[in-house]
N, CA, C and O atoms as a printed pandas DataFrame, in Angstrom:
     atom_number atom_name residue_name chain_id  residue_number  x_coord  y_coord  z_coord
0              1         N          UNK        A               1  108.264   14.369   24.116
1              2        CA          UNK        A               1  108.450   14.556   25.536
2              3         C          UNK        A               1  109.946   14.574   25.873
3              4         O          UNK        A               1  110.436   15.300   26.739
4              5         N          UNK        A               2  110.539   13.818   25.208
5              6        CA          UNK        A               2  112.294   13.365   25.714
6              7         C          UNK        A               2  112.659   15.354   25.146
7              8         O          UNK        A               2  112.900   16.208   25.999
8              9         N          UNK        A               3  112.628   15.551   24.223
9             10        CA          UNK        A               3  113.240   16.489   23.525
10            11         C          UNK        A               3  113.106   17.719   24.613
11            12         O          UNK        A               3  114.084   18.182   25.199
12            13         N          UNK        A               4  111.728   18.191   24.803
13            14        CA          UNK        A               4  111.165   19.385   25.881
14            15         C          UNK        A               4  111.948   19.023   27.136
15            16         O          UNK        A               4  112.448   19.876   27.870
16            17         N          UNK        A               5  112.043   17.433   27.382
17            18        CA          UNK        A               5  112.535   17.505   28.759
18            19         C          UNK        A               5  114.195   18.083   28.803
19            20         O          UNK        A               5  114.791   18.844   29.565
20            21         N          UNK        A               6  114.606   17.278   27.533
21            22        CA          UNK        A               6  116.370   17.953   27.358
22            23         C          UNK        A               6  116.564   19.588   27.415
23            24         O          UNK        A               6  117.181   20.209   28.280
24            25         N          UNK        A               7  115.892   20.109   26.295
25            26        CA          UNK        A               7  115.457   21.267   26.661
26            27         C          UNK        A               7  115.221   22.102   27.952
27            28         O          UNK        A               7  115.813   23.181   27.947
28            29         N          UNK        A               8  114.610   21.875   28.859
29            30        CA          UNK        A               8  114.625   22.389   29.815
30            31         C          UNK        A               8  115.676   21.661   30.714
31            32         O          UNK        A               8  115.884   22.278   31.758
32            33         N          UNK        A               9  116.403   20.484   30.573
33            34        CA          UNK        A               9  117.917   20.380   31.363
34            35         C          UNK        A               9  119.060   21.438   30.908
35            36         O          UNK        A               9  119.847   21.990   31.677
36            37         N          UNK        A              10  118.995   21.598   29.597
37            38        CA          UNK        A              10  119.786   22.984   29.530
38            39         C          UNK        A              10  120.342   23.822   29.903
39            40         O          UNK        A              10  119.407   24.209   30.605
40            41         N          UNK        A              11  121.177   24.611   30.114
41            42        CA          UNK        A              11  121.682   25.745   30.720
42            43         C          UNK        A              11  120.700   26.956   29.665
43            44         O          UNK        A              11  120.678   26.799   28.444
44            45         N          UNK        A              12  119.964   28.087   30.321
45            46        CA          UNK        A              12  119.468   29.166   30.018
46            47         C          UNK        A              12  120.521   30.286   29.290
47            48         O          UNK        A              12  121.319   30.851   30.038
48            49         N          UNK        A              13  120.528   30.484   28.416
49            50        CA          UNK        A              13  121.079   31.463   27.289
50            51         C          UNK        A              13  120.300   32.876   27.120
51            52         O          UNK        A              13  119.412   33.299   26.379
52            53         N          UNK        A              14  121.323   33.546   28.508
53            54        CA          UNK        A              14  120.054   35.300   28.965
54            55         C          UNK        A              14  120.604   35.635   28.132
55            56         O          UNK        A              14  120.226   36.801   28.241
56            57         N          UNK        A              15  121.426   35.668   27.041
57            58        CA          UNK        A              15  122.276   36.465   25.750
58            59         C          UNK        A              15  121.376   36.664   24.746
59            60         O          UNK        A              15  121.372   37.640   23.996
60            61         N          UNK        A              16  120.498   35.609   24.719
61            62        CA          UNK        A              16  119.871   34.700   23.857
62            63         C          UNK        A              16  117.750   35.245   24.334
63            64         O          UNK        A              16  117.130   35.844   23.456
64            65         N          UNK        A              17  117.323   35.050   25.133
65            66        CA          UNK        A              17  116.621   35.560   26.146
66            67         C          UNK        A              17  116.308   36.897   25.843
67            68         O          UNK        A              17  115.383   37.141   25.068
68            69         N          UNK        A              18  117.217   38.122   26.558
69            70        CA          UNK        A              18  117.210   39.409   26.079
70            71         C          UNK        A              18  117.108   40.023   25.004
71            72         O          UNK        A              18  116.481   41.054   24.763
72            73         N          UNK        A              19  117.736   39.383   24.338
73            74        CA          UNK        A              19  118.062   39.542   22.535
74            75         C          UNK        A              19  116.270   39.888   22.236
75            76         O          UNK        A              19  115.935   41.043   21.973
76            77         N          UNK        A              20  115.490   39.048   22.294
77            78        CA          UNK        A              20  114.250   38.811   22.129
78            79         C          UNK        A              20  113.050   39.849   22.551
79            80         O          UNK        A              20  112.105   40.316   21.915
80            81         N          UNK        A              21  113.487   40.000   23.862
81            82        CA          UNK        A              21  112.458   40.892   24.628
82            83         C          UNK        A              21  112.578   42.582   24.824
83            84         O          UNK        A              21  113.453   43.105   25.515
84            85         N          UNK        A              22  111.640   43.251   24.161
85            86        CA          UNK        A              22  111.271   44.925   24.051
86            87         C          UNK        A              22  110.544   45.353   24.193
87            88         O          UNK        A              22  110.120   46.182   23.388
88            89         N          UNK        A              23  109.787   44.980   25.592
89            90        CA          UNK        A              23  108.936   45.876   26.233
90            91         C          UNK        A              23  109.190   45.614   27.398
91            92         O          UNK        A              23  109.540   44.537   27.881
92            93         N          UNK        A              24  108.929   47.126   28.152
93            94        CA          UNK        A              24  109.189   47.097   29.674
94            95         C          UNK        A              24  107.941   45.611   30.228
95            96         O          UNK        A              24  108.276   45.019   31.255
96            97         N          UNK        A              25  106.945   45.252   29.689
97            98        CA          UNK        A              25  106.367   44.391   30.246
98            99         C          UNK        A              25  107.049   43.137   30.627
99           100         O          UNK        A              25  107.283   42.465   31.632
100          101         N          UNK        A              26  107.332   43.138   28.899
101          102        CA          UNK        A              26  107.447   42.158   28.869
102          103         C          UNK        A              26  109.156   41.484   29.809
103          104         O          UNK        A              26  109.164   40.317   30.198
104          105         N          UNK        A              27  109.723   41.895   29.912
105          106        CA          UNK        A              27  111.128   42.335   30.567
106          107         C          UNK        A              27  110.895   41.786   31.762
107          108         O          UNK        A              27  111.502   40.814   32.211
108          109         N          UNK        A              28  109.719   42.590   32.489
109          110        CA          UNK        A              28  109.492   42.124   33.871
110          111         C          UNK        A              28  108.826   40.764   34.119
111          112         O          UNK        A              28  108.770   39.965   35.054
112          113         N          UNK        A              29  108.268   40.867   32.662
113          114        CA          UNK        A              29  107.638   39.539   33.074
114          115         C          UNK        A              29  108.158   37.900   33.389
115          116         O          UNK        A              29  107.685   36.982   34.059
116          117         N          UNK        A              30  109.667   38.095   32.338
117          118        CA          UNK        A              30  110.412   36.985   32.040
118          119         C          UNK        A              30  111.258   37.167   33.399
119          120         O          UNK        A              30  111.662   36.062   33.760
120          121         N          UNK        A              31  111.740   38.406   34.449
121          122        CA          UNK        A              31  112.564   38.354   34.937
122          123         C          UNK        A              31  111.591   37.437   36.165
123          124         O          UNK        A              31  112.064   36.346   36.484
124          125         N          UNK        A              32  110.330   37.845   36.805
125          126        CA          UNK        A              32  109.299   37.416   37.430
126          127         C          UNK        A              32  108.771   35.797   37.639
127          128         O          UNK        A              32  108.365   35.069   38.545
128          129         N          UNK        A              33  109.063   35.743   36.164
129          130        CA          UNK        A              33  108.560   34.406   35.857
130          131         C          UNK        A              33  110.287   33.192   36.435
131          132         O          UNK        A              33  110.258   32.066   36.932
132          133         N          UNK        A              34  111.099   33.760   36.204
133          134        CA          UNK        A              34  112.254   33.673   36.241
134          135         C          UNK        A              34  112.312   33.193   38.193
135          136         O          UNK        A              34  112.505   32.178   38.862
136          137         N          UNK        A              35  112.032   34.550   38.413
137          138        CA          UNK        A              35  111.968   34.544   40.201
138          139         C          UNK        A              35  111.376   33.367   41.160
139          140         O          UNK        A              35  111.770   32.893   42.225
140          141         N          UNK        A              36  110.207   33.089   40.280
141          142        CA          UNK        A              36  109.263   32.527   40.827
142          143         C          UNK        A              36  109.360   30.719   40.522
143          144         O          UNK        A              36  108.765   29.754   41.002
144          145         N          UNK        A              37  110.494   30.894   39.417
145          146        CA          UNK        A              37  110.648   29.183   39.042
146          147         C          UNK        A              37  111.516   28.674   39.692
147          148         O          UNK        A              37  111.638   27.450   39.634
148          149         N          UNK        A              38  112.496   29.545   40.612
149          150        CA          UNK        A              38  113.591   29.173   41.677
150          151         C          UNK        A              38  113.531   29.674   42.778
151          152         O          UNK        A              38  112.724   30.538   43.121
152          153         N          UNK        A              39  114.540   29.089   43.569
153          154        CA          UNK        A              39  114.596   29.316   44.936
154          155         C          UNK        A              39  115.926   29.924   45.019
155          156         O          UNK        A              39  116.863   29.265   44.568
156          157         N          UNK        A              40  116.189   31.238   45.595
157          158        CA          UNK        A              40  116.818   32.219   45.592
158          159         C          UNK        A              40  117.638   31.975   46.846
159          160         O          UNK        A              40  117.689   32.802   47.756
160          161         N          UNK        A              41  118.495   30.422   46.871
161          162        CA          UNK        A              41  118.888   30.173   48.229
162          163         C          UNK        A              41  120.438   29.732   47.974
163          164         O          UNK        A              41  120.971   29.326   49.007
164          165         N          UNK        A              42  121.358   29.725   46.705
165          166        CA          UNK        A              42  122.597   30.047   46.638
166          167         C          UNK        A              42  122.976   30.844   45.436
167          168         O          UNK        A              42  122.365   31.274   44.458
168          169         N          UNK        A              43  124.104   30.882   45.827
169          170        CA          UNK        A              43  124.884   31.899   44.811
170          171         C          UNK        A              43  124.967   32.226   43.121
171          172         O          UNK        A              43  125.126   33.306   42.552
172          173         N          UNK        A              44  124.820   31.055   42.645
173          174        CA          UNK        A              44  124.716   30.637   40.919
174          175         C          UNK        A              44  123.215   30.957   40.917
175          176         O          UNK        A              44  122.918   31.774   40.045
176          177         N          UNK        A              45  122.293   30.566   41.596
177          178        CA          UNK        A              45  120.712   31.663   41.249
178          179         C          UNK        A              45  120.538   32.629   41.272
179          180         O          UNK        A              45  119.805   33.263   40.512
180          181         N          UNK        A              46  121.476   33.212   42.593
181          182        CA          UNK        A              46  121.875   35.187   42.839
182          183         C          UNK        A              46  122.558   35.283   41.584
183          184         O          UNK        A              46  122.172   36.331   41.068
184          185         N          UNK        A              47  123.114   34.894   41.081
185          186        CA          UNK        A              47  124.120   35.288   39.946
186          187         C          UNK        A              47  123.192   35.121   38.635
187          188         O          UNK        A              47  123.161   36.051   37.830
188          189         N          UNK        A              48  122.751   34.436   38.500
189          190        CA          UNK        A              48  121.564   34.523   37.450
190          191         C          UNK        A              48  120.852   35.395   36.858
191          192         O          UNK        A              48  120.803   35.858   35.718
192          193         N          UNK        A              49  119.987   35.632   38.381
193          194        CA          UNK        A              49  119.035   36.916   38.517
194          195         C          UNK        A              49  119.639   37.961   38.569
195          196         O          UNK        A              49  118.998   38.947   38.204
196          197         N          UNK        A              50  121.083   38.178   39.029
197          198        CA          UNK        A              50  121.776   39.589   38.865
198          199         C          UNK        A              50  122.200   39.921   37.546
199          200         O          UNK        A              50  122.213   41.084   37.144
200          201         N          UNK        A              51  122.629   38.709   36.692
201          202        CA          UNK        A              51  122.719   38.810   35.269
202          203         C          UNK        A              51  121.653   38.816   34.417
203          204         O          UNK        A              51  121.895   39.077   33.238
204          205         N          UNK        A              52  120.485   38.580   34.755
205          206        CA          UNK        A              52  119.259   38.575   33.623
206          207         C          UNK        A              52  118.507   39.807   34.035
207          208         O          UNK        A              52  117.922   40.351   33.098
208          209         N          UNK        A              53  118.371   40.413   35.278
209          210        CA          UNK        A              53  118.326   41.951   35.218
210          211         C          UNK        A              53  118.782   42.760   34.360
211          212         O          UNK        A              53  118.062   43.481   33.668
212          213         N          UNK        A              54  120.198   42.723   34.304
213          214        CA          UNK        A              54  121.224   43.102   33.843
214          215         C          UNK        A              54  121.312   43.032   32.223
215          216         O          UNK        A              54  121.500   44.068   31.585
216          217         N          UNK        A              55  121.180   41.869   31.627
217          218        CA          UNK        A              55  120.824   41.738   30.411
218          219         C          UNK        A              55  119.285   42.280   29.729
219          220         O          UNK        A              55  119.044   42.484   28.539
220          221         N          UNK        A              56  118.312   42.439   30.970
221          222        CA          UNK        A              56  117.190   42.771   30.563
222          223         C          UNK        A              56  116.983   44.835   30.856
223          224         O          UNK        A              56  116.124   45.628   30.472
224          225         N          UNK        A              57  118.080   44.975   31.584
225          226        CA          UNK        A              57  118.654   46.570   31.879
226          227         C          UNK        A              57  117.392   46.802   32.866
227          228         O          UNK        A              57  117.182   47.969   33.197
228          229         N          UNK        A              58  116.826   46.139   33.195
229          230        CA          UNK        A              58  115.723   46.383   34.437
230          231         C          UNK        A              58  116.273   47.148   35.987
231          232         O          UNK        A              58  117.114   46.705   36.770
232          233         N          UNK        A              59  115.609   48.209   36.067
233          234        CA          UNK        A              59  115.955   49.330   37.171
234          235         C          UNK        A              59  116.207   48.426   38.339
235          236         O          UNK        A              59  115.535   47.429   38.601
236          237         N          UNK        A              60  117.644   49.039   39.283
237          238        CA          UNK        A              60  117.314   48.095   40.690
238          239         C          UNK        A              60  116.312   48.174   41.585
239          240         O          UNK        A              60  116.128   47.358   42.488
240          241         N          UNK        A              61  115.513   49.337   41.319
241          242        CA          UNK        A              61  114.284   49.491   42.317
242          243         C          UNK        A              61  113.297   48.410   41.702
243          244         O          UNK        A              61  112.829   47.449   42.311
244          245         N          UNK        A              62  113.096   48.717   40.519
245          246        CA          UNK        A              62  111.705   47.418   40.120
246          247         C          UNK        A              62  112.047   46.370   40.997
247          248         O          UNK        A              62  111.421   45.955   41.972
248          249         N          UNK        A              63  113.774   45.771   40.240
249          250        CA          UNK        A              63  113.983   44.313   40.721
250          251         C          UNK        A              63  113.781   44.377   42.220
251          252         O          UNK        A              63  113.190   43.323   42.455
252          253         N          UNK        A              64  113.930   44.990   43.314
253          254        CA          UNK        A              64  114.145   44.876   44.739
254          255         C          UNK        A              64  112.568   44.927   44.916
255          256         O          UNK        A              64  112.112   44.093   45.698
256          257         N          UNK        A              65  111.650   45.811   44.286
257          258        CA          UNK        A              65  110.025   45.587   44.025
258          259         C          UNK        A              65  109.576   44.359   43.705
259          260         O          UNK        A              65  108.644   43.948   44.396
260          261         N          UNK        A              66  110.148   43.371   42.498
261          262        CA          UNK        A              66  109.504   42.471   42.357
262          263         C          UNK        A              66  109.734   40.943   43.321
263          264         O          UNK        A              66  109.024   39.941   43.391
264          265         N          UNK        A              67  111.320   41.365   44.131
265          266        CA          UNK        A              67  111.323   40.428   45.285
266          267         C          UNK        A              67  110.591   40.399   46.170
267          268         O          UNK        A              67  110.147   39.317   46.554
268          269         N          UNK        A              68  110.255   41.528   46.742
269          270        CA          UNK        A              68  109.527   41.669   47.402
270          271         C          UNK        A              68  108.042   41.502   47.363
271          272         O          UNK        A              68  107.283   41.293   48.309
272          273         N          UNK        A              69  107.796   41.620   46.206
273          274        CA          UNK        A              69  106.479   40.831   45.967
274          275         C          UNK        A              69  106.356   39.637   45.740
275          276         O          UNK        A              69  105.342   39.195   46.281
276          277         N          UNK        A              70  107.027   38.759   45.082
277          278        CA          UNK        A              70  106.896   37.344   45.087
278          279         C          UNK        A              70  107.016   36.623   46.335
279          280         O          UNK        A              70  106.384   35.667   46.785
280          281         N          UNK        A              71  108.106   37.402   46.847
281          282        CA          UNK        A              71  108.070   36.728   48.761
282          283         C          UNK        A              71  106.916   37.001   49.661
283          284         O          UNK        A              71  106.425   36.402   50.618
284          285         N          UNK        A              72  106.597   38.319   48.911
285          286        CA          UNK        A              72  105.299   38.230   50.029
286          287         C          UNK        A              72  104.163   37.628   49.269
287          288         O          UNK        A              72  103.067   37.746   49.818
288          289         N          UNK        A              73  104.194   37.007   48.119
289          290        CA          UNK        A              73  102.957   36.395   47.236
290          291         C          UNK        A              73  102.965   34.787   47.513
291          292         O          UNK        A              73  101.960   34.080   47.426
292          293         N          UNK        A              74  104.624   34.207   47.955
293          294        CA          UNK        A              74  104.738   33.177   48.068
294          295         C          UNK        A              74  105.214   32.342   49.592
295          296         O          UNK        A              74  106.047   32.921   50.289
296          297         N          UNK        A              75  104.727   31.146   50.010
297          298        CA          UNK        A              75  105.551   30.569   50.801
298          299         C          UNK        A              75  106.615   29.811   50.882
299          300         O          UNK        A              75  106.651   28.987   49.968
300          301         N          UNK        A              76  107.549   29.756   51.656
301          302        CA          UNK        A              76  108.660   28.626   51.113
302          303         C          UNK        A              76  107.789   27.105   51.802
303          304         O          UNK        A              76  106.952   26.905   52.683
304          305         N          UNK        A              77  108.473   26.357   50.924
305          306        CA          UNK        A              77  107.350   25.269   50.639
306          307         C          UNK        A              77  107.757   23.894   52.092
307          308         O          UNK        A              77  108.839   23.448   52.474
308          309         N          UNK        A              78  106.341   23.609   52.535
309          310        CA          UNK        A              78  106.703   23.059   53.884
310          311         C          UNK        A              78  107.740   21.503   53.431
311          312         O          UNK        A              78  107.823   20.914   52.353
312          313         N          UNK        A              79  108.582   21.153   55.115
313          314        CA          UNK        A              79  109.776   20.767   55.186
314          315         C          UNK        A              79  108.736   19.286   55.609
315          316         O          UNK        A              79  107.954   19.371   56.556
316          317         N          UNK        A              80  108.846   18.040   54.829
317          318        CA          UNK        A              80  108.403   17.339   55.565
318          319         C          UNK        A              80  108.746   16.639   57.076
319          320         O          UNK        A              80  109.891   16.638   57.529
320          321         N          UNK        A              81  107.631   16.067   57.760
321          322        CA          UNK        A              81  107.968   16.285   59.365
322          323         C          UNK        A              81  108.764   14.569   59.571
323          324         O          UNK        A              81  108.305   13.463   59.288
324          325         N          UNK        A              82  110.080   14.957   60.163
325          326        CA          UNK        A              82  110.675   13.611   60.361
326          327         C          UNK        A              82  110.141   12.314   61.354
327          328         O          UNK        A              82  110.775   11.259   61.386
């Protein structure tokens, strides 16, 4: 458990990531999965996702497609009431 948890404290290695993945599926899938594990609400996550596109060479239309679907698939998650 300690090890997986270090592991995922990590910094993500898209060098490392991309290297791996060769299929258009699969591409979208990691960028998706990617989308959906953060909240797209400062700059170092924009920068992320603009670089793991980028490393994954994924079209800007898909990517602007798959925002748009996760936002409309998802809610932002309620604010508890003070």
């Amino acid at each position: 458990k300690v090890f997986v948890m270090d592991e995922l404290r990590q910094p993500l290695d898209v060098d490392a990531v991309a290297s791996v993945v060769f299929t258009d599926t699969a591409t979208t899938e990691i960028y998706t999965v990617s989308l959906l594990a953060i909240d797209v609400d400062n700059p170092s996550e924009r920068g992320y996702l603009a670089l793991l596109a980028a490393r994954l060479k994924l079209d800007e239309k898909l990517v602007a497609h798959l925002h748009a679907t996760v936002e409309g698939a998802t809610e932002p998650a309620a604010r508890p009431v003070a």
